[in-house]
ROSE-4610 file (N, C-alpha, C; in Angstrom, 1 decimal, always signed):
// ROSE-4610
residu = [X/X/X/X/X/X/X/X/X/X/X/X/X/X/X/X/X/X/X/X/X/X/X/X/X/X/X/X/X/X/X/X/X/X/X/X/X/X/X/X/X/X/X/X/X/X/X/X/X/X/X/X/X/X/X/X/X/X/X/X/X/X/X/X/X/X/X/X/X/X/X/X/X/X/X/X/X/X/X/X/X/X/X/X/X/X/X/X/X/X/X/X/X/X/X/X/X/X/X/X/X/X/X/X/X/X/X/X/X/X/X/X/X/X/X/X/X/X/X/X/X/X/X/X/X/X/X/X/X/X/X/X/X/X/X/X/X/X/X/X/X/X/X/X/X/X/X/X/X/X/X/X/X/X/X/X/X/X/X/X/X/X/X/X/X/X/X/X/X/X/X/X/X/X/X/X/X/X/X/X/X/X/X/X/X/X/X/X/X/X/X/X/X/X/X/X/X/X/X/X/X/X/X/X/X/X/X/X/X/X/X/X/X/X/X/X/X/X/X/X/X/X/X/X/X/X/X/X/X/X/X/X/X/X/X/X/X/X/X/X/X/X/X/X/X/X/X/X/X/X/X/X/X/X/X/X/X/X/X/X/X/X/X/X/X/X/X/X/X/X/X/X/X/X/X/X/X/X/X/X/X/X/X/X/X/X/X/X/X/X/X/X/X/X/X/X/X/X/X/X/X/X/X/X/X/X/X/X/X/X/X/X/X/X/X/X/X/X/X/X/X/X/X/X/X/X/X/X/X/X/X/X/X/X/X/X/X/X/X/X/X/X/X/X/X/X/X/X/X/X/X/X/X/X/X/X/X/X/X/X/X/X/X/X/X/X/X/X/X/X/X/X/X/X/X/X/X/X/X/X/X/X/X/X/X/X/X/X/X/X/X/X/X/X/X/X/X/X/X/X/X/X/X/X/X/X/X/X/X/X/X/X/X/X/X/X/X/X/X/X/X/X/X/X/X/X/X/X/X/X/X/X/X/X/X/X/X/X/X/X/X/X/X/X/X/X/X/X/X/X/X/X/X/X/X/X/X/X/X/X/X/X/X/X/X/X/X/X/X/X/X/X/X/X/X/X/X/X/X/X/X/X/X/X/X/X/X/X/X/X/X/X/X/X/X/X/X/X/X/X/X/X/X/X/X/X/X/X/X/X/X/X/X/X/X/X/X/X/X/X/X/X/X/X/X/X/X/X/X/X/X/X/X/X/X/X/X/X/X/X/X/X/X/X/X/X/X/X/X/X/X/X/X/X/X/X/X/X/X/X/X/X/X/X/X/X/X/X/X/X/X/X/X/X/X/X/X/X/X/X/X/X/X/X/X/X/X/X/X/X/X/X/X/X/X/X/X/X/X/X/X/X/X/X/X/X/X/X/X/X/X/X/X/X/X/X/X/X/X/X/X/X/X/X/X/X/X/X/X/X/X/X/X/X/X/X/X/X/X/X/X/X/X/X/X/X/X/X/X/X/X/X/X/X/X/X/X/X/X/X/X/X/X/X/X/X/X/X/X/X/X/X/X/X/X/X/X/X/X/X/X/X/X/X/X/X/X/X/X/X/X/X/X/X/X/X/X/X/X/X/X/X]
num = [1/1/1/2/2/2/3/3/3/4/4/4/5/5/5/6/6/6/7/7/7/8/8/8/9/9/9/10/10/10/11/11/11/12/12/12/13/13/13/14/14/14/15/15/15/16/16/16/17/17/17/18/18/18/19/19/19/20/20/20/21/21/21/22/22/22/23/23/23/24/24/24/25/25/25/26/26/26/27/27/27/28/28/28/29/29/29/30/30/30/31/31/31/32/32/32/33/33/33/34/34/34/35/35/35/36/36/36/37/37/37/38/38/38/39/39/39/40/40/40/41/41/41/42/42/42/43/43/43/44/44/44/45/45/45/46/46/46/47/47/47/48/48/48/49/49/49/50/50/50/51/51/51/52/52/52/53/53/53/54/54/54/55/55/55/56/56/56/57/57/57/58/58/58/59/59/59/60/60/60/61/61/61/62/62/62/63/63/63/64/64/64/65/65/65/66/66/66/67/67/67/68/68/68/69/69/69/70/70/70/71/71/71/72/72/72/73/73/73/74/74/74/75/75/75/76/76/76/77/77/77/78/78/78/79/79/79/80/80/80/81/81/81/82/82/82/83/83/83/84/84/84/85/85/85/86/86/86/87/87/87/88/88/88/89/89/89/90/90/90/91/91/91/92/92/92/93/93/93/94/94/94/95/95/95/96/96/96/97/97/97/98/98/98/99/99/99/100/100/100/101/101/101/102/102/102/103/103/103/104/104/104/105/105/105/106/106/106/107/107/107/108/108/108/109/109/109/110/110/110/111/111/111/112/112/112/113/113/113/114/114/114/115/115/115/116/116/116/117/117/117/118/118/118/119/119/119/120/120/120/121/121/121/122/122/122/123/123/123/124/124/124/125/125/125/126/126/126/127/127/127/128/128/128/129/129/129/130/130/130/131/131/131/132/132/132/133/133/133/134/134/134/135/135/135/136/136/136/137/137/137/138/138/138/139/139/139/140/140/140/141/141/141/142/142/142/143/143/143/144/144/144/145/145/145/146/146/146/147/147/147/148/148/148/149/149/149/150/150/150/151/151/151/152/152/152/153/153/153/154/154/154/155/155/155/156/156/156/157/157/157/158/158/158/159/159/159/160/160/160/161/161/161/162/162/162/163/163/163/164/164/164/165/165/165/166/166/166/167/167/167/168/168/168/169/169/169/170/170/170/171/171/171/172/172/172/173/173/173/174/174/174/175/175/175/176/176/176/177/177/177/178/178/178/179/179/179/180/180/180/181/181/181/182/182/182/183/183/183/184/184/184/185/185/185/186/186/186/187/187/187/188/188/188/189/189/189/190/190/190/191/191/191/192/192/192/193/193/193/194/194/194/195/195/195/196/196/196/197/197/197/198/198/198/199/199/199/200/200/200/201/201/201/202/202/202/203/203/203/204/204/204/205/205/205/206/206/206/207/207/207/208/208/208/209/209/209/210/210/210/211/211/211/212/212/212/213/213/213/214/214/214/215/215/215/216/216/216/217/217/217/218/218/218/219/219/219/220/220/220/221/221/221/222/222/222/223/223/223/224/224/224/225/225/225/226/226/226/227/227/227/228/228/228/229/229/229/230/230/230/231/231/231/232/232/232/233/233/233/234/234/234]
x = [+131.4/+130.8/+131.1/+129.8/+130.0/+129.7/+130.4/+130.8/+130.0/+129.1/+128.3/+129.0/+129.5/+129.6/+129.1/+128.8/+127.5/+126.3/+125.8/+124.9/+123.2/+122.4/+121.7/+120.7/+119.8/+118.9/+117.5/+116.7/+114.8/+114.3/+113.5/+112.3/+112.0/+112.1/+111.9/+113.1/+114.3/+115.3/+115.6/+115.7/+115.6/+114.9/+113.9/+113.0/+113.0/+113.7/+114.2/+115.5/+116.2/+117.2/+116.9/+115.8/+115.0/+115.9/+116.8/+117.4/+116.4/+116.8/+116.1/+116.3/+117.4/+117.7/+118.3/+117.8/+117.6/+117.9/+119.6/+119.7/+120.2/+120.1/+119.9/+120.8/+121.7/+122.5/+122.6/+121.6/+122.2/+122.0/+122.3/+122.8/+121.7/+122.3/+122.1/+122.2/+121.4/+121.7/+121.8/+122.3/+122.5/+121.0/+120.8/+119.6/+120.3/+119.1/+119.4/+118.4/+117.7/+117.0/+116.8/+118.1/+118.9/+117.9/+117.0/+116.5/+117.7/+117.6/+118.9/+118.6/+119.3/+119.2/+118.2/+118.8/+118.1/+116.9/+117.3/+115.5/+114.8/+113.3/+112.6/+111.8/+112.1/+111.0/+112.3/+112.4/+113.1/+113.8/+115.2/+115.5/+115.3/+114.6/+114.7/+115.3/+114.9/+116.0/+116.7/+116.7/+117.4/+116.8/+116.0/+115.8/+116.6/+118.1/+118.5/+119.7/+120.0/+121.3/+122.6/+122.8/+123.8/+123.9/+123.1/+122.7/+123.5/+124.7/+125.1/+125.1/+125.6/+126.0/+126.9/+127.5/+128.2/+128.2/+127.8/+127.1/+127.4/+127.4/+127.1/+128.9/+129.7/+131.3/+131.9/+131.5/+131.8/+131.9/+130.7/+130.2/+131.3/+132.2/+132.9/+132.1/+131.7/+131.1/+132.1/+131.8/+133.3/+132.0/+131.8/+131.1/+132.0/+131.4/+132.0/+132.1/+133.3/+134.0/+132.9/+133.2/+133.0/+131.8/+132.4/+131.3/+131.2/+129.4/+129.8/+129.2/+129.8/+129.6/+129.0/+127.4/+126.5/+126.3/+127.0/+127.4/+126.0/+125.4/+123.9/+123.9/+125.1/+125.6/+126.2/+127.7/+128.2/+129.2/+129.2/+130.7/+131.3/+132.3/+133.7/+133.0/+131.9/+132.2/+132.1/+131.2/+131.6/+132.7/+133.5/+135.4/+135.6/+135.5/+136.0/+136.0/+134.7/+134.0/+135.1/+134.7/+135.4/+136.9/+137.6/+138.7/+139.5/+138.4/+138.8/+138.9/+137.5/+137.0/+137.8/+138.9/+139.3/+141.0/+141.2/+142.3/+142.8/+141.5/+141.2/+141.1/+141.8/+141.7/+140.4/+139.6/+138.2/+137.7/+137.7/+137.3/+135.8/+136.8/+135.0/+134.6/+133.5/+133.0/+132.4/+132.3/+131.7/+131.1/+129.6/+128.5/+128.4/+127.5/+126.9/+126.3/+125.3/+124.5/+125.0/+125.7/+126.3/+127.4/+128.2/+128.8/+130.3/+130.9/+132.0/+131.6/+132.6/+133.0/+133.0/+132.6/+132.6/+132.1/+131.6/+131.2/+131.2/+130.3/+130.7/+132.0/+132.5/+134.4/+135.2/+133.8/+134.5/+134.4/+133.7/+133.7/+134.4/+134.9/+136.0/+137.5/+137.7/+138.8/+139.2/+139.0/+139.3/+139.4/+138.6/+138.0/+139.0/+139.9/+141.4/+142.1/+142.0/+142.9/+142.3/+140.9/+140.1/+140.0/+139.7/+139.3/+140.5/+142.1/+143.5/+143.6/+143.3/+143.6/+142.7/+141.7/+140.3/+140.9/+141.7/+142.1/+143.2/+144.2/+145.8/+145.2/+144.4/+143.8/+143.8/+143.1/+142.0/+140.6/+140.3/+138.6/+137.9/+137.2/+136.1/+135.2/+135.1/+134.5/+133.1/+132.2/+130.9/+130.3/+129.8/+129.1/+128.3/+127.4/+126.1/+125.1/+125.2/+124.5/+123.4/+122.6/+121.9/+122.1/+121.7/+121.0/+119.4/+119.2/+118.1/+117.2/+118.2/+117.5/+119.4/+118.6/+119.6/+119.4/+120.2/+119.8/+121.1/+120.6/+121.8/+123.1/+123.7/+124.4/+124.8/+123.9/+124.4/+123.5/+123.8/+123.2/+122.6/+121.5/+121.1/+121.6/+122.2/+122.5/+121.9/+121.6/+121.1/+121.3/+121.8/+122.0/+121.2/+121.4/+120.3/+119.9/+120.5/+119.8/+119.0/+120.3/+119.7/+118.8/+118.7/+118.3/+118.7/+119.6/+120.4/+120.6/+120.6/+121.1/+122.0/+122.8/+123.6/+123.5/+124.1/+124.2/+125.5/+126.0/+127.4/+127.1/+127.9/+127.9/+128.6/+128.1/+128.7/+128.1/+128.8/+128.5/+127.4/+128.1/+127.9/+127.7/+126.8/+126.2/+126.5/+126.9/+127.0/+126.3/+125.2/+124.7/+124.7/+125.6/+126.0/+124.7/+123.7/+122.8/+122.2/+121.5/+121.2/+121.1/+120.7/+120.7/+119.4/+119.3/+117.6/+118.3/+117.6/+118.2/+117.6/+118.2/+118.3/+117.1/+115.9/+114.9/+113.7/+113.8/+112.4/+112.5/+113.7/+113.8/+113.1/+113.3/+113.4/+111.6/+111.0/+109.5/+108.8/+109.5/+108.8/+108.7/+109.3/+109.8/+108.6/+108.6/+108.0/+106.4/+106.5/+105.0/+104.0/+105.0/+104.0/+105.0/+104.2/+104.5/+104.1/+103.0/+102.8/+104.1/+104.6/+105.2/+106.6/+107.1/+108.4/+108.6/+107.3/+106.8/+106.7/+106.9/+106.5/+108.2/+108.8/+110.1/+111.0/+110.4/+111.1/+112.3/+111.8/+112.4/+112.0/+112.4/+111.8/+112.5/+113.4/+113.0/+113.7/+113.6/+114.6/+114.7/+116.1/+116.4/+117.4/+116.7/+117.9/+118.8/+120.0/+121.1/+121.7/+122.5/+123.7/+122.7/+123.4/+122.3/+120.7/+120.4/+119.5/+118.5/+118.6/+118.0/+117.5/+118.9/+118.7/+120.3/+120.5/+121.8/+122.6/+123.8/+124.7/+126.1/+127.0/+128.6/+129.1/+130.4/+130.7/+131.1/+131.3/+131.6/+130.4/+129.1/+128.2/+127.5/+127.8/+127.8/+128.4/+129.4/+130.8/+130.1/+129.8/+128.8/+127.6/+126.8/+125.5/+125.9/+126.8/+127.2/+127.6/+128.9/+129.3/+128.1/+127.5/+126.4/+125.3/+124.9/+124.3/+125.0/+126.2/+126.9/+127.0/+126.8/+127.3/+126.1/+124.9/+123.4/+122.1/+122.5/+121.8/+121.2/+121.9/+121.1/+120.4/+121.0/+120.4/+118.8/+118.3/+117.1/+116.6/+115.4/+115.4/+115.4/+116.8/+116.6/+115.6/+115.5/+114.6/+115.3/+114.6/+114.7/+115.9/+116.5/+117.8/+118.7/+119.4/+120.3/+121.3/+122.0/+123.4/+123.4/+124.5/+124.8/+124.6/+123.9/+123.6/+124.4/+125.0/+125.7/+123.9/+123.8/+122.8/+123.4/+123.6/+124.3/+123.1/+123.6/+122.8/+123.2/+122.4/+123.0/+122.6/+123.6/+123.1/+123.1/+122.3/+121.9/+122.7/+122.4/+123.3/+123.4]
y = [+186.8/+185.8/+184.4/+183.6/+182.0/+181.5/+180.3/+179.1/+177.8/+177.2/+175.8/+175.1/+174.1/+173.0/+172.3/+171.1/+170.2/+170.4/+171.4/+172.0/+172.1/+171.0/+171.6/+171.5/+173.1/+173.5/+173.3/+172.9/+172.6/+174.9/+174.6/+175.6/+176.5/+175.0/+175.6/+176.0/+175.7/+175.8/+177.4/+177.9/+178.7/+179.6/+179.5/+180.5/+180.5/+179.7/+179.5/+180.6/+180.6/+181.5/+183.3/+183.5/+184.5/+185.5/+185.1/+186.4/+187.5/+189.1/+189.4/+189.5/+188.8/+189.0/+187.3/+186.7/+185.4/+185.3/+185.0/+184.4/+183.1/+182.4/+181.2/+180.5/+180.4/+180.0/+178.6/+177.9/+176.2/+175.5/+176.3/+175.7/+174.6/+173.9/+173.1/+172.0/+170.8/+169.4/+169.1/+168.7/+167.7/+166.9/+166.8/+166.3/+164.9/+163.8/+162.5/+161.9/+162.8/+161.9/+162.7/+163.6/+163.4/+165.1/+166.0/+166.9/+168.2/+168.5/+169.5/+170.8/+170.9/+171.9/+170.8/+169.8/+169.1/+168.2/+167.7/+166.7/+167.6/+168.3/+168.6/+167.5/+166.2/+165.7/+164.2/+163.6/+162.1/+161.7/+161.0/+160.3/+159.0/+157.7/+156.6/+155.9/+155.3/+154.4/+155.0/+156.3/+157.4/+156.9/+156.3/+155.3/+154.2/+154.0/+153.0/+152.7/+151.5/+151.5/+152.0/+152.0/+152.7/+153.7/+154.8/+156.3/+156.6/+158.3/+158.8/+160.0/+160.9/+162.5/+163.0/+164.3/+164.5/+164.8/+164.8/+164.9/+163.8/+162.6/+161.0/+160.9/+161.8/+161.4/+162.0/+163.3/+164.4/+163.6/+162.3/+162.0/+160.9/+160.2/+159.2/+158.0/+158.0/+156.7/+156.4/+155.2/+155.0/+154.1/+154.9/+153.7/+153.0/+151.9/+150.4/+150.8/+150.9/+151.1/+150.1/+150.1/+151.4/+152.4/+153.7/+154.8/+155.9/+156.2/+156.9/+158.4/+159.5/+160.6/+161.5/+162.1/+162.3/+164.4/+164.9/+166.2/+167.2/+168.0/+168.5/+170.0/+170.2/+171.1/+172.4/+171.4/+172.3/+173.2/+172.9/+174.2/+173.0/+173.2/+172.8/+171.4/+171.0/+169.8/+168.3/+168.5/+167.8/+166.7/+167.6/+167.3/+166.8/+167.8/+167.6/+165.8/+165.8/+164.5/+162.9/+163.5/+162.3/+162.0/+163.3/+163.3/+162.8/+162.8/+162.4/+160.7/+160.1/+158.7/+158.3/+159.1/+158.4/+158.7/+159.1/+159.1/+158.2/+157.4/+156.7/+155.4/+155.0/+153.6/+153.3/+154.3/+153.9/+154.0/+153.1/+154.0/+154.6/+155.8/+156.8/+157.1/+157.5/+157.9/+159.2/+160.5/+161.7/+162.1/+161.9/+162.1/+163.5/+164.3/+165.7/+166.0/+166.7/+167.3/+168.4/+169.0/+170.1/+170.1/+171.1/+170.9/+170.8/+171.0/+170.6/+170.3/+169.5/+169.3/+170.2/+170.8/+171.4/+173.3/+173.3/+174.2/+175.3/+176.0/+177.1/+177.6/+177.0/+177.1/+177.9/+178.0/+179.1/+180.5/+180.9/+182.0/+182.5/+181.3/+181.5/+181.6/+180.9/+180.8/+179.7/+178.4/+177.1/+176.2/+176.5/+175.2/+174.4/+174.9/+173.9/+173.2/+174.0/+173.2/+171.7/+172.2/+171.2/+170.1/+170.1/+169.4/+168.6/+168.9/+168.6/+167.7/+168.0/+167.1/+165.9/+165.7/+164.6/+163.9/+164.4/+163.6/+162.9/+163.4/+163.2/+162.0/+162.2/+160.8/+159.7/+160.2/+158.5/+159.1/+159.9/+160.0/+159.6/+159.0/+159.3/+160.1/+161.4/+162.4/+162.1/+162.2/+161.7/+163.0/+164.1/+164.9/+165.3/+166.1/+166.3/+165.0/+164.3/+163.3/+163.6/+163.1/+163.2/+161.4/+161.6/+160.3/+159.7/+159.2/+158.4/+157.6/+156.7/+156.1/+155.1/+154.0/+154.3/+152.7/+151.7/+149.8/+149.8/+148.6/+148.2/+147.8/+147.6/+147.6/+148.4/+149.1/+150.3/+151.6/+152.6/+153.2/+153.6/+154.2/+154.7/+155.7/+156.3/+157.6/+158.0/+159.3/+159.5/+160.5/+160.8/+162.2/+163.4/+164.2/+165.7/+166.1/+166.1/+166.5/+165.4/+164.2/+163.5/+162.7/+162.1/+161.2/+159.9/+159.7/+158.5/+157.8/+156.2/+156.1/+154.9/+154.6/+153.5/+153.3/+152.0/+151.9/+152.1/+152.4/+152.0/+151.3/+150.0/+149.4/+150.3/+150.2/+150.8/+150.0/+150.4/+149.3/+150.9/+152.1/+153.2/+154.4/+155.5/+156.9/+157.6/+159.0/+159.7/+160.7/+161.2/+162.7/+163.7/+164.7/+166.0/+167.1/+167.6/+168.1/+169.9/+169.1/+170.4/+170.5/+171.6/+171.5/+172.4/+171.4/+172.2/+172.9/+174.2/+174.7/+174.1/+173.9/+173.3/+174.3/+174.7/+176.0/+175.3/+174.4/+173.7/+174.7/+174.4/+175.6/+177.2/+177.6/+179.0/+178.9/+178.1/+178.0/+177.5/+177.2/+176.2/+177.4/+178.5/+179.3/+180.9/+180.7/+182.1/+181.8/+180.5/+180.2/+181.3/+180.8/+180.6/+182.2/+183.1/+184.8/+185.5/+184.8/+184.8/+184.2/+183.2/+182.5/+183.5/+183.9/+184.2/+185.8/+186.6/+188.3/+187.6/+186.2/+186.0/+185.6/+185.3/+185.2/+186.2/+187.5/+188.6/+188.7/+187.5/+188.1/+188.5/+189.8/+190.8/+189.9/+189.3/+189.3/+187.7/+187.4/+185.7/+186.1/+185.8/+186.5/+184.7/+184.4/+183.2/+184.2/+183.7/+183.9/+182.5/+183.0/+182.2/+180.8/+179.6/+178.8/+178.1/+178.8/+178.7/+179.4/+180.7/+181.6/+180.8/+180.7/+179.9/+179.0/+178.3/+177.0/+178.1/+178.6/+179.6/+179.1/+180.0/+179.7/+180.4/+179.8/+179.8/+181.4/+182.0/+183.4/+184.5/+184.1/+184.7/+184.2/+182.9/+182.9/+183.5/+184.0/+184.8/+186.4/+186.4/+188.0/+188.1/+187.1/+187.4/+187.6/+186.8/+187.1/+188.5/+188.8/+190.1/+190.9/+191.2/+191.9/+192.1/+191.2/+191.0/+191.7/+191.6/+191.6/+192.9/+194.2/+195.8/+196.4/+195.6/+195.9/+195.6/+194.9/+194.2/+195.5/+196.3/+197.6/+198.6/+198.5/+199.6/+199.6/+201.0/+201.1/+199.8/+199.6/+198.8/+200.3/+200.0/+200.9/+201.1/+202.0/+202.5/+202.3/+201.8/+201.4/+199.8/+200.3/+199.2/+199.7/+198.7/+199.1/+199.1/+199.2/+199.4/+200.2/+200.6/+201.5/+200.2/+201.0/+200.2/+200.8/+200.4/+201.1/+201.1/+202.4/+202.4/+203.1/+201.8/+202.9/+203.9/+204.4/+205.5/+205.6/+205.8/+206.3/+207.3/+208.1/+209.5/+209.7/+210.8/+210.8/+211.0/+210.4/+210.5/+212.2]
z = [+67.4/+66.6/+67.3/+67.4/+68.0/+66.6/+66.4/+65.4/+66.1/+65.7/+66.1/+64.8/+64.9/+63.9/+63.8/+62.8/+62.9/+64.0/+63.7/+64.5/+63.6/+63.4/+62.3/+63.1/+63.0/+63.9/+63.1/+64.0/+63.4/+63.8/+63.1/+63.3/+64.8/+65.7/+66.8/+67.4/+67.2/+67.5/+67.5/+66.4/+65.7/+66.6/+66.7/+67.2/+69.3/+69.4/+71.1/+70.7/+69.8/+70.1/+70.3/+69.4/+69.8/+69.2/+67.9/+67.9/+66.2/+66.6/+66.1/+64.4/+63.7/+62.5/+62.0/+61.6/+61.0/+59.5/+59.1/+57.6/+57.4/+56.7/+56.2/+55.4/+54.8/+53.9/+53.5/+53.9/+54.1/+52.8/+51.8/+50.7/+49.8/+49.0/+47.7/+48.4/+47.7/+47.0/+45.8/+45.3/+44.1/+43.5/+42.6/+42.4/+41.7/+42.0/+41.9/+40.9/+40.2/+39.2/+37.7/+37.2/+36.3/+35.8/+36.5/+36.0/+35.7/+34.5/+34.5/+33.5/+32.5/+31.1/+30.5/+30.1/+28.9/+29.8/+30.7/+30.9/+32.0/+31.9/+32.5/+33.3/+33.3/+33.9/+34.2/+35.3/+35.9/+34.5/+34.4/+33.4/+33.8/+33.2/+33.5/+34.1/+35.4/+36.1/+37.1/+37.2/+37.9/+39.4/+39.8/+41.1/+41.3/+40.9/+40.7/+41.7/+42.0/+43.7/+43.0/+41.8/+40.8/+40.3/+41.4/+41.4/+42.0/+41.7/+42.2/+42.2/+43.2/+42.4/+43.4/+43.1/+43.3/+45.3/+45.6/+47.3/+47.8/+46.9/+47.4/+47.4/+46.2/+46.4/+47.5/+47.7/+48.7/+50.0/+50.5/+51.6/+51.7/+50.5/+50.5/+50.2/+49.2/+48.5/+47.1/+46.8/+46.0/+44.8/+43.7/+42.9/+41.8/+41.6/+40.8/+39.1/+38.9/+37.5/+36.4/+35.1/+34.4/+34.9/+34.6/+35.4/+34.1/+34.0/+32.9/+34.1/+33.8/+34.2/+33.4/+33.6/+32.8/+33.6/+32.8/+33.2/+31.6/+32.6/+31.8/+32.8/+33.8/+34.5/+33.7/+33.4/+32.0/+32.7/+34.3/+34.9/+35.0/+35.8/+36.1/+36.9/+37.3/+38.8/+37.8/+36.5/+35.6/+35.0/+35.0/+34.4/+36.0/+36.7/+37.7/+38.6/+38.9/+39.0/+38.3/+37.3/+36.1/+35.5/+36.2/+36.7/+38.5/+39.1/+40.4/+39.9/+39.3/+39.6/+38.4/+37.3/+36.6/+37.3/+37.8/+38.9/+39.9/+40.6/+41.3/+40.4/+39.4/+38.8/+38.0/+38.0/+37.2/+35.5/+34.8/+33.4/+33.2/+32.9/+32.9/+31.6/+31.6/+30.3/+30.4/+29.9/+30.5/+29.3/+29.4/+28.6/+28.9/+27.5/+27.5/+26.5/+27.4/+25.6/+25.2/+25.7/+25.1/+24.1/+23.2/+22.0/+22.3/+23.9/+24.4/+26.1/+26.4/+28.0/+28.9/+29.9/+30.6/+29.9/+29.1/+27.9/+28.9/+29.6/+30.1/+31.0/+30.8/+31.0/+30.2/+28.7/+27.5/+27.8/+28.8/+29.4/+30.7/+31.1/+32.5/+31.7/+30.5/+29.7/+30.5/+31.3/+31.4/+30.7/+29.7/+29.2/+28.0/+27.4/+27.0/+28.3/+28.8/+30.2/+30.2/+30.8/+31.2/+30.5/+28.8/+28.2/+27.6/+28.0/+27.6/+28.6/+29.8/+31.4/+30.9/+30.5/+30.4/+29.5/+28.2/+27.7/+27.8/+28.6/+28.7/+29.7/+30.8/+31.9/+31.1/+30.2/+29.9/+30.0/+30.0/+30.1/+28.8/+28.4/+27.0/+27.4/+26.1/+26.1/+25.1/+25.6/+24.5/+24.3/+23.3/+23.4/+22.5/+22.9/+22.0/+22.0/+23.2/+23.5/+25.2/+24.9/+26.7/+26.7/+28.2/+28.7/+28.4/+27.8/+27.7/+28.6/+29.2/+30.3/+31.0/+31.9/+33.2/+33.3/+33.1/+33.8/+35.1/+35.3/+36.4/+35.9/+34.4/+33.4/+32.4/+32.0/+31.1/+31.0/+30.1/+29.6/+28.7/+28.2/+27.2/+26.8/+25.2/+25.2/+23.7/+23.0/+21.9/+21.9/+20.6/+19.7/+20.1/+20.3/+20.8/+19.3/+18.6/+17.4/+16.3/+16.0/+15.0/+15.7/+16.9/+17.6/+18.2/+16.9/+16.9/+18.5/+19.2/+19.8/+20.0/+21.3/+21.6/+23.1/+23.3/+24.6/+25.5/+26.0/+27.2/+28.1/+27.8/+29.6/+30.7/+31.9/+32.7/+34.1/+35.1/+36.7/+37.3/+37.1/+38.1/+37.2/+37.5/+36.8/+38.1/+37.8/+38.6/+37.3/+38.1/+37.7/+38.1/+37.1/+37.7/+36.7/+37.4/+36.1/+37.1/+38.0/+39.0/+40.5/+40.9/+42.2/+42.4/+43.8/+44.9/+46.0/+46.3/+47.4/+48.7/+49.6/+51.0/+51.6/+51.2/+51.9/+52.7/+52.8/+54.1/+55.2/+56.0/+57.3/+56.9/+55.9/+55.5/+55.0/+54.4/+54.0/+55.5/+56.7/+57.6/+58.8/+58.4/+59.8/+59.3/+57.8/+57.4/+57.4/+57.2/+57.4/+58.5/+60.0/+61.1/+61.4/+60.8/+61.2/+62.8/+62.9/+64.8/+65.6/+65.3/+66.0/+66.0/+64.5/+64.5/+65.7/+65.5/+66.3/+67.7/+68.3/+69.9/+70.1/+69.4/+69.3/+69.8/+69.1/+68.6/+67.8/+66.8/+65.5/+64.2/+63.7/+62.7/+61.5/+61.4/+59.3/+59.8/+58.3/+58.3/+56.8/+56.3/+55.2/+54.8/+53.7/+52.6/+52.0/+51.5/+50.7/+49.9/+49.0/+48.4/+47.7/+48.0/+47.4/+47.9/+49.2/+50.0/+49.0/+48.7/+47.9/+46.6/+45.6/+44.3/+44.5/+43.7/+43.2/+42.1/+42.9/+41.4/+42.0/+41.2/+41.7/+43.3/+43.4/+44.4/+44.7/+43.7/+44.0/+44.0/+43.7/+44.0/+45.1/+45.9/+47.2/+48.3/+47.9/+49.0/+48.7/+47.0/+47.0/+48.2/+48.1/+48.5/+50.0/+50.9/+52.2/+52.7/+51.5/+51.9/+51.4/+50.7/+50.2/+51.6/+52.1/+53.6/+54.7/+54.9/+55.6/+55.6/+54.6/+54.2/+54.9/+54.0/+53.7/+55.2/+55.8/+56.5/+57.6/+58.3/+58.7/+58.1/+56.8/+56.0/+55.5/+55.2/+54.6/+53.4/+52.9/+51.6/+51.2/+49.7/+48.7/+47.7/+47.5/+46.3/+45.0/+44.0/+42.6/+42.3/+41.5/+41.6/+42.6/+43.5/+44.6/+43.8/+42.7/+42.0/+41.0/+40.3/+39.0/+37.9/+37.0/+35.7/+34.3/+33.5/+32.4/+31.2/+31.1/+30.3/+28.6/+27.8/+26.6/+25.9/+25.2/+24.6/+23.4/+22.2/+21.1/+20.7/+20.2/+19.5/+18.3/+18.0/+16.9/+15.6/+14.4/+13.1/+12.7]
């Protein structure tokens, strides 16, 4: 096996290497204009220089206190997020429309932990609220059920809500099917969040899963054991 680091290859690239089995993994972005569980369509203002997300911290960007943290995610990067930036000297505020913090955490059995640390910080926890809309000073926020709204000042939003899979290369390369057969290469295969945006342990699945599978036949029917219950009769 060769390792390239910071190596990010175009189309043609790809296709000069000429090899015959092609998978993809190049992952997720963060989405920047607030589409998640609750808003199907841009939240207001989400064009704004006091746009962040979690990609933008990763990269080492440092945004300007008060910061409200608008989590429509609901795993762990949420808390997480608003835990780093309220660690770092900042008062955060961690908006959600869901009915706790980091809410599907109640299924990992995290989610006391989580929601004990946020408050032992300093965090304000706001929930059962979305975002409304987005100024260079505050936010919009309103009740998911009653409607009710208010505002928070804040300098910085970081939105934690969804992710796009990184698939231009993988839509740009299957396009041109002549090109990929003069190559001689037979398949180009996405995985992990290239495929779809999931957790980190069904990324490490989808590799080794490739990694078993990748000579083998395509199976017939479901490739796994299914528990099918049954009931019998009274």
């Amino acid at each position: 096996m060769e390792v390239y680091r910071e190596s990010a290859l175009t189309a043609e690239h790809v296709r000069e290497l000429a090899m015959p089995r092609v998978v993809l993994a190049t992952g997720a972005t963060w989405r920047r204009d607030g589409i998640g569980h609750q808003h199907v369509v841009p939240i207001a203002g989400a064009d704004g220089a006091n746009i962040f997300t979690p990609d933008d911290l990763f990269a080492g960007a440092t945004p300007t206190g008060p910061v409200v943290v608008y989590d429509d995610d609901h795993y762990y990067m949420g808390g997480v997020i608003a835990e780093k930036l309220r660690l770092e000297g900042l008062d955060v505020t961690l908006v959600t429309p869901a009915a706790d913090v980091s809410t599907w955490t109640h299924a990992t059995l995290e989610h006391t932990w989580i929601e004990n640390r946020l408050y032992e910080i300093g965090v304000e926890i706001v929930e059962k609220h979305e975002l409304a809309a987005i100024s260079a000073s505050e936010v919009s926020i309103q009740h998911v059920k009653s409607g009710r709204g208010r505002a928070i000042p804040c300098a910085s939003v970081v939105l934690v809500t969804s992710r796009q899979s990184n698939d231009a290369l993988y839509h740009e390369l299957v396009a041109d099917r002549a090109a990929l057969e003069a190559a001689g290469i037979a398949s180009v295969t996405r995985i992990g969040d290239c495929l779809a945006p999931s957790t980190i342990a069904a990324a490490v699945y989808a590799g080794h899963r490739l990694a078993r599978e990748i000579d083998s036949p395509p199976p017939e029917g479901v490739p796994f054991l299914r528990e099918l219950p049954e009931l019998a009769p009274f």
